[in-house]
C-alpha positions as CSV (number, residue, x, y, z in Angstrom):
1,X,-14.8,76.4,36.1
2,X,-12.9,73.4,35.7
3,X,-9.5,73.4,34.4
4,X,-8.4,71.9,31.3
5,X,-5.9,69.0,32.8
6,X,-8.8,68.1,35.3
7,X,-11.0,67.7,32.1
8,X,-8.5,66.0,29.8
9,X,-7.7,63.5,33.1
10,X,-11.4,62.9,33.9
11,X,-12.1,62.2,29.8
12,X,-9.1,59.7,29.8
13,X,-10.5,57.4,33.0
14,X,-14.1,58.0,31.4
15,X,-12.5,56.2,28.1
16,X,-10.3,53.5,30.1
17,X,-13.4,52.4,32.0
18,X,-15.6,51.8,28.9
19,X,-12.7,49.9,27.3
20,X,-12.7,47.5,31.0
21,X,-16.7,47.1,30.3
22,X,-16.4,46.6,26.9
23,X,-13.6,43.8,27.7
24,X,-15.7,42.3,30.2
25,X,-18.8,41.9,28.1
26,X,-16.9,40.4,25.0
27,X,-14.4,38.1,27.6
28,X,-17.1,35.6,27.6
29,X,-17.4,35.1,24.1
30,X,-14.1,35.4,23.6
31,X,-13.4,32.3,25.9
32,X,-16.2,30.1,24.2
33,X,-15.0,30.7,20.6
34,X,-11.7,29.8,22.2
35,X,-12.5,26.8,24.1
36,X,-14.0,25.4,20.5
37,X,-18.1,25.9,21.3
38,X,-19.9,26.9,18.2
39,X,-22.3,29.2,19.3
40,X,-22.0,31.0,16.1
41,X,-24.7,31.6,12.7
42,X,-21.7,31.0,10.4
43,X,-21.6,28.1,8.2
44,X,-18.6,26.2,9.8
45,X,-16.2,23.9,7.0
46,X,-15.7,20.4,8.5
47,X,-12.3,21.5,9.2
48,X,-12.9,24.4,11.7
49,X,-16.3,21.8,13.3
50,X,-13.1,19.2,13.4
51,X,-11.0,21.8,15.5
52,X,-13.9,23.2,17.4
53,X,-14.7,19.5,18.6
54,X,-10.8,18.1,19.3
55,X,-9.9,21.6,20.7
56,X,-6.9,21.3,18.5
57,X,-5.5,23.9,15.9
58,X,-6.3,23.1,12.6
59,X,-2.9,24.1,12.0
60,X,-1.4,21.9,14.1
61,X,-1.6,18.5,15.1
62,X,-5.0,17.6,13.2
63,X,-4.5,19.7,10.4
64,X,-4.5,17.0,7.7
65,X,-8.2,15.5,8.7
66,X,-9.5,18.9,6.7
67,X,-11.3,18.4,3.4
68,X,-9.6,19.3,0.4
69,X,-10.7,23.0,-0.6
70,X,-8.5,22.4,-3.9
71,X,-9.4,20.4,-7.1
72,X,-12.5,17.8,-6.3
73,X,-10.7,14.6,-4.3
74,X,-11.6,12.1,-6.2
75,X,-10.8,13.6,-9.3
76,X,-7.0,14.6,-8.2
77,X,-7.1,10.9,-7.0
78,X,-8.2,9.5,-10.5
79,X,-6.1,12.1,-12.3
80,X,-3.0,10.9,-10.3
81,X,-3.9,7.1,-11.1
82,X,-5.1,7.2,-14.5
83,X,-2.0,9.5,-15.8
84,X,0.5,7.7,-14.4
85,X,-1.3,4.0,-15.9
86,X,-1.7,5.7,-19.4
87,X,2.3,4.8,-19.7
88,X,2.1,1.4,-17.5
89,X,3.6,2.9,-15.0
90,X,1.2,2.4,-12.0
91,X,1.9,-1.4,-11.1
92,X,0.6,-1.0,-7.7
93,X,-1.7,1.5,-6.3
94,X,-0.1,2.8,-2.4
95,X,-1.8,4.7,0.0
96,X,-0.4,6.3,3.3
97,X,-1.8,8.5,5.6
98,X,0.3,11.2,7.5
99,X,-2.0,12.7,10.5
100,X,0.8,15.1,11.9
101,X,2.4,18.2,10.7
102,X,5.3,18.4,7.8
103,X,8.1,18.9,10.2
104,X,7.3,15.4,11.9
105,X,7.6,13.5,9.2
106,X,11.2,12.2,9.2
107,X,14.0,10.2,7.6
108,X,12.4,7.1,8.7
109,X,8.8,7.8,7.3
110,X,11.5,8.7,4.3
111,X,13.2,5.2,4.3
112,X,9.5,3.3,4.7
113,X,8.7,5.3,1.4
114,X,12.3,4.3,-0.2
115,X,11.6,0.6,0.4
116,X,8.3,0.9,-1.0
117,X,9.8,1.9,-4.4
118,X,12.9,-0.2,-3.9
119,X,10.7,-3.3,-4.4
120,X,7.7,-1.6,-6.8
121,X,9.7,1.3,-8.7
122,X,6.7,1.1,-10.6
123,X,4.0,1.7,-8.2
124,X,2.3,4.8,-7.5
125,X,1.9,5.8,-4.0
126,X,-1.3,8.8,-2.3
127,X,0.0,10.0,1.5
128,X,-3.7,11.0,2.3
129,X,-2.4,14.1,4.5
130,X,-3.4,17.7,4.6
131,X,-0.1,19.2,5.8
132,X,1.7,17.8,3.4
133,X,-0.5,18.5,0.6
134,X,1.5,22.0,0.1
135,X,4.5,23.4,-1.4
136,X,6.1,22.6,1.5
137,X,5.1,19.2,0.9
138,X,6.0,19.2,-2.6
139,X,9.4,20.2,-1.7
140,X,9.7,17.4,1.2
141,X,8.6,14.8,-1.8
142,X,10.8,16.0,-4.6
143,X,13.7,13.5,-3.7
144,X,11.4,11.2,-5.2
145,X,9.6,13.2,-7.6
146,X,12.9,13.9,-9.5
147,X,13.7,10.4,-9.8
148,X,10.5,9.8,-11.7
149,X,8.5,8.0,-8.7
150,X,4.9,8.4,-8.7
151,X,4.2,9.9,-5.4
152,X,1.4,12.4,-4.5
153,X,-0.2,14.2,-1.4
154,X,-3.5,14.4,-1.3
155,X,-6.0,15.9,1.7
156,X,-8.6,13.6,2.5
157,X,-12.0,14.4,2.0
158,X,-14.5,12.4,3.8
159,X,-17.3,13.2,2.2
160,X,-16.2,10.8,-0.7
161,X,-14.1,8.7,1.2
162,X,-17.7,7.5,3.1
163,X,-20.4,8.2,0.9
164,X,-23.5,5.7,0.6
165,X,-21.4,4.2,4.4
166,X,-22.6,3.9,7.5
167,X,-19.2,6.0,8.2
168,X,-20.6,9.1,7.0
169,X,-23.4,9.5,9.4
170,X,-20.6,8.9,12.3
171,X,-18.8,11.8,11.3
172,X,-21.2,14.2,10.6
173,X,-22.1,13.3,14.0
174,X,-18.9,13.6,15.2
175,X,-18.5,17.4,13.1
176,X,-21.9,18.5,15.2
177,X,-20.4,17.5,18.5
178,X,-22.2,14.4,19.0
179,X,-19.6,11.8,19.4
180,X,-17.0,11.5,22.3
181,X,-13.5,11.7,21.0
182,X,-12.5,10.0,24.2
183,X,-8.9,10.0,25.4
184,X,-6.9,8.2,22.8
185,X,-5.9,10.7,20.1
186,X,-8.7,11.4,17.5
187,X,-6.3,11.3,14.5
188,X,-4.9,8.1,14.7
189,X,-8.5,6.7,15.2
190,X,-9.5,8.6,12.1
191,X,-6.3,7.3,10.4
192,X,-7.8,4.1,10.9
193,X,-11.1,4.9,9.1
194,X,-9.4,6.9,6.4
195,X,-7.5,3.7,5.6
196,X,-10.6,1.9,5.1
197,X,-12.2,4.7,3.0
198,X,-9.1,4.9,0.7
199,X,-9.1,1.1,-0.2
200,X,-12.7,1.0,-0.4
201,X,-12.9,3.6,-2.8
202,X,-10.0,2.7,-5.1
203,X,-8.2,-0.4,-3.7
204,X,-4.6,-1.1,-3.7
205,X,-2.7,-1.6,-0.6
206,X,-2.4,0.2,2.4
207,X,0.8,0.2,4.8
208,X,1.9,2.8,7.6
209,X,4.8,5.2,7.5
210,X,6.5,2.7,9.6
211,X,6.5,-0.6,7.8
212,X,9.4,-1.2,5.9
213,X,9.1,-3.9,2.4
214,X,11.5,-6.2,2.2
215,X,9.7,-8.1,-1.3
216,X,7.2,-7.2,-3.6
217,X,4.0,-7.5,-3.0
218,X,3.0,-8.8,-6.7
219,X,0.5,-11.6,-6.5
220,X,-1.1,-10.3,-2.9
221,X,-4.6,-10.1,-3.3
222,X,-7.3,-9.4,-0.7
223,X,-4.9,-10.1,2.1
224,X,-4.5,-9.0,5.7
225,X,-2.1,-10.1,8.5
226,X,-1.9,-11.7,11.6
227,X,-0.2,-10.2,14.6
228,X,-0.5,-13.4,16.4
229,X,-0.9,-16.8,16.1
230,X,-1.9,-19.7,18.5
231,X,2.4,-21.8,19.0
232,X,0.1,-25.3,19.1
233,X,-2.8,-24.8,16.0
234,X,-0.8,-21.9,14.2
235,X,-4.7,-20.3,13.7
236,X,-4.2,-16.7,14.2
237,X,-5.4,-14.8,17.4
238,X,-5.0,-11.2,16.1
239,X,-4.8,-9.1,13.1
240,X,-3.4,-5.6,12.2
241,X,-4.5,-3.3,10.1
242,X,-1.0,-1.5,9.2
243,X,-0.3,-3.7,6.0
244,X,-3.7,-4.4,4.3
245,X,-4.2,-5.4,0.1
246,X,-7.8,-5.3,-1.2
247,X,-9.6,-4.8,-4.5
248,X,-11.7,-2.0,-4.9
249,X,-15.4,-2.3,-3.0
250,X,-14.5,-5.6,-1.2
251,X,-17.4,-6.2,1.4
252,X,-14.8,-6.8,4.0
253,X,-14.0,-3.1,3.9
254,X,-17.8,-2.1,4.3
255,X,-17.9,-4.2,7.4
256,X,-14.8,-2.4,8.8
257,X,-16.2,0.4,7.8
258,X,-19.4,-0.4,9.5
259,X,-18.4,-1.7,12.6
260,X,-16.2,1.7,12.8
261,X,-19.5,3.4,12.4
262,X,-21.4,1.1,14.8
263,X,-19.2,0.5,17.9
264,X,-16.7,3.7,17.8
265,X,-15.0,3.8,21.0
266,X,-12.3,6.4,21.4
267,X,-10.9,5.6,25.1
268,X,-10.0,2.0,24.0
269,X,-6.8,1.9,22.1
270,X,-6.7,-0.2,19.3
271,X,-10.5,-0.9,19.3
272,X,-11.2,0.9,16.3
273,X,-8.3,-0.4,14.6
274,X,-6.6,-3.9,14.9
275,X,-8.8,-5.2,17.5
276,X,-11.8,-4.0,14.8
277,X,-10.4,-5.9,12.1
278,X,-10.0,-8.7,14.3
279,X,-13.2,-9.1,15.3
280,X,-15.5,-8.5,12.3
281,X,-12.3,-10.7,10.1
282,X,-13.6,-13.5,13.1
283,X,-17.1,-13.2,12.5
284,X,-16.9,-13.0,8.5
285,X,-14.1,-15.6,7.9
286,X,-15.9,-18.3,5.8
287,X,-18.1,-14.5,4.5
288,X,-15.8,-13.0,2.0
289,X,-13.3,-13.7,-0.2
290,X,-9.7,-12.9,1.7
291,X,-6.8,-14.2,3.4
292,X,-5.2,-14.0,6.5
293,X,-1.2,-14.2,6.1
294,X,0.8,-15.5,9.3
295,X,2.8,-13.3,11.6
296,X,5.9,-13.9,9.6
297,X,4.1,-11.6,6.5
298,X,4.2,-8.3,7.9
299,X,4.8,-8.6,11.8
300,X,7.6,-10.9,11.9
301,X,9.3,-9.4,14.9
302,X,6.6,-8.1,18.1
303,X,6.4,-4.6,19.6
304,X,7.9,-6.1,22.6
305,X,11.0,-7.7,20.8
306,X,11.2,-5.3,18.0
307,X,14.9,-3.7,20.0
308,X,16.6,-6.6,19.4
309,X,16.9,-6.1,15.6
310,X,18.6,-2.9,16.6
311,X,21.1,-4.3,18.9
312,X,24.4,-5.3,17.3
313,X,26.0,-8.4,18.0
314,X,27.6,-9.3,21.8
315,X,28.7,-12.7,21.3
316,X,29.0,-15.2,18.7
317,X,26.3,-17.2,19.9
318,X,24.6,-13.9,18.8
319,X,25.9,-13.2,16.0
320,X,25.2,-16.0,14.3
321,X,21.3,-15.3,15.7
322,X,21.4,-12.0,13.8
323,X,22.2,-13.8,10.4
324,X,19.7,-16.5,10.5
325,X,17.2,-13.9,11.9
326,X,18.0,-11.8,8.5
327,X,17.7,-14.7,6.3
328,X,14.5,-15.6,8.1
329,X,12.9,-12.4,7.2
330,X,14.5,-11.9,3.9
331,X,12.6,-15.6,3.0
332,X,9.1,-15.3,4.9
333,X,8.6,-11.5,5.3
334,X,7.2,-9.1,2.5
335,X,7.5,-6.4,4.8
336,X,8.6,-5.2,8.8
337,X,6.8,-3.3,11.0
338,X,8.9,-1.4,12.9
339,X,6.2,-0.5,15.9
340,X,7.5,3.3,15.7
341,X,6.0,3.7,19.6
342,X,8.3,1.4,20.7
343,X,11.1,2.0,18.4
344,X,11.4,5.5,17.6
345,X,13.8,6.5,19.9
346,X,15.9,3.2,19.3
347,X,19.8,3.7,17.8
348,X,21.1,1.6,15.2
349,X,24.0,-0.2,16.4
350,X,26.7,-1.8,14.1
351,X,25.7,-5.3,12.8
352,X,22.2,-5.4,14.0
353,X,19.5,-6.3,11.7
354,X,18.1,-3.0,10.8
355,X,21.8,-1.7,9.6
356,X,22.0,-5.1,7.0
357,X,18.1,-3.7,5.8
358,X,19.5,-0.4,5.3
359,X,22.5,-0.8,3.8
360,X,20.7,-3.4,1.4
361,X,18.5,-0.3,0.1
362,X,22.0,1.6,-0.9
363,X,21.2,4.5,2.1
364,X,23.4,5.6,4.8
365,X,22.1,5.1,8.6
366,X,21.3,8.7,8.7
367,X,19.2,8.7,6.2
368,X,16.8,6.4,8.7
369,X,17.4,7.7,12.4
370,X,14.8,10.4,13.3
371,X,14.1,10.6,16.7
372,X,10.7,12.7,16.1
373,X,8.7,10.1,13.9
């Protein structure tokens, strides 16, 4: 007869071997649910069919691409509008996007924001962003909140945004797995739809987190800028769609909107973005009712020059470069793009350009350095 330790040993590796089977069965589908394949009979949300198909977390970089769960969209969206206009205090309808997590958005996003209600204190601006539509978001906001300005996050929700667009096909498409992301990153290519969506749907203007105003944009109207123009013919060559002002349903926007939809690429930066607006602006120019505002608008300084209005002076020869370059912009530019890729990790230096522009909006240099933007 066997003795009891034997028994109580043998038992043990019995159980210890059916846990190793067990973990080998379920390793498998373990490692597909992980590596984002939906072979599952659960109704996924657009959010978890957006992870599954990026392979990001939800909760991290493309967590504000979600749909709103909360209040309807639209209705938070009209709410936020129509309350603030019922005391004329909505001059100007703003929209943002944020496509990163709360802890990235910095003092310069901050300082963009500032500038916005520097020159429109009575505008009302909508970040369309996911991770800051939270308390934590609320909390980020309240500097401006508790002086009365008319700021909101709001999550996105495509399903409105596109509806009755070629647009929404695409990304039901691109929830079931059927589009290639490609290489470039998909939240800034579905920033640039998003942007389209929001002034389609409601119109105002539109500016990134990294364009500073230097005047108000009263009396704009169905405008976008050029990036580049020809030296001899001054005709533009290029447009960006970081600054752009349209009225509500403006048939320029379903053509962007379309040609999103139509000729998506995602390994081509820029394609679905300035290069997009570029094109169908080029092929609808005598079309539609809009304008196309030079360079000196809203990309007065290129991506590839845009260090020198960080650099302090060296010489008076410079110096006196740096004050007719600020009352260049100061008298041609409504607003600055500061090309964040190129700039980000930039420092302000004493007398440069940027310091005069920050010190103009009554905040201290700190206020705009942020190395994480």
């Amino acid at each position: 007869m066997e003795n009891k330790p034997n028994s109580q040993f043998r038992t043990l590796r019995y159980f210890h071997a059916v846990i190793f089977l067990l973990s080998l069965y379920l390793l498998p589908f373990y490692l597909l649910s992980y590596k984002a394949f939906t072979f599952t009979a659960v109704p996924l949300t657009p959010a978890v069919a957006l992870q599954n198909l990026t392979r990001w977390p939800v909760t991290r970089k493309n967590r504000n691409l979600a749909v709103a769960e909360k209040k309807a969209f639209e209705v938070r969206v009209m709410e936020f509008f129509e309350g603030n206009a019922s005391d004329s205090s909505c001059g100007l309808r703003f929209f943002m996007t944020w496509i990163s997590t709360h802890k990235s958005l910095g003092e310069r996003e901050m300082f963009a924001i500032n500038s916005l209600f520097k020159f429109h204190p009575n505008g009302c601006l909508i970040i369309a962003s996911t991770s800051l539509d939270s308390r934590i978001g609320d909390k980020i906001l309240k500097p401006f909140l508790s002086k009365g300005l008319k700021v909101a996050a709001i999550a996105p929700d495509f399903g409105y945004l596109f509806r009755k667009t070629p647009a929404l096909a695409w990304y039901k498409r691109l929830i079931q797995g059927n589009v290639n992301s490609g290489d470039v990153p998909l939240g800034q290519n579905l920033s640039n739809l998003i942007r389209l969506g929001l002034l389609y749907r409601f119109g105002g203007v539109y500016m990134d987190t990294d364009v500073i105003i230097l005047k108000s944009f009263n009396g704009l109207n169905n405008v976008i800028g050029a990036q580049t123009s020809d030296r001899v013919t001054g005709n533009w060559t290029r447009l960006n769609n970081a600054v752009m002002i349209f009225d509500q349903g403006h048939p320029l926007l379903f053509e962007f909107i379309r040609e999103f939809a139509r000729t998506f690429d995602g390994n081509k930066w820029g394609h679905n973005g300035p290069y997009l607006v570029s094109r169908v602006a080029r092929r609808n120019r005598n079309e539609y009712n809009f304008t196309v505002l030079p360079p000196a608008a809203f990309y007065p300084v290129d991506w590839m020059k845009i260090r020198s209005l960080f650099e302090g002076p060296k010489s008076l020869r410079h110096s006196k470069w740096v004050i007719d370059k600020l009352k260049e912009l100061r008298r041609k530019s409504f607003a600055l793009h500061l090309w964040n890729k190129q700039s980000r990790v930039l420092e302000i230096e004493n007398g440069s350009i940027i310091q005069q522009i920050v010190l103009n909006t009554n905040l201290s240099q700190s206020f705009f350095i942020d190395s994480e933007s």
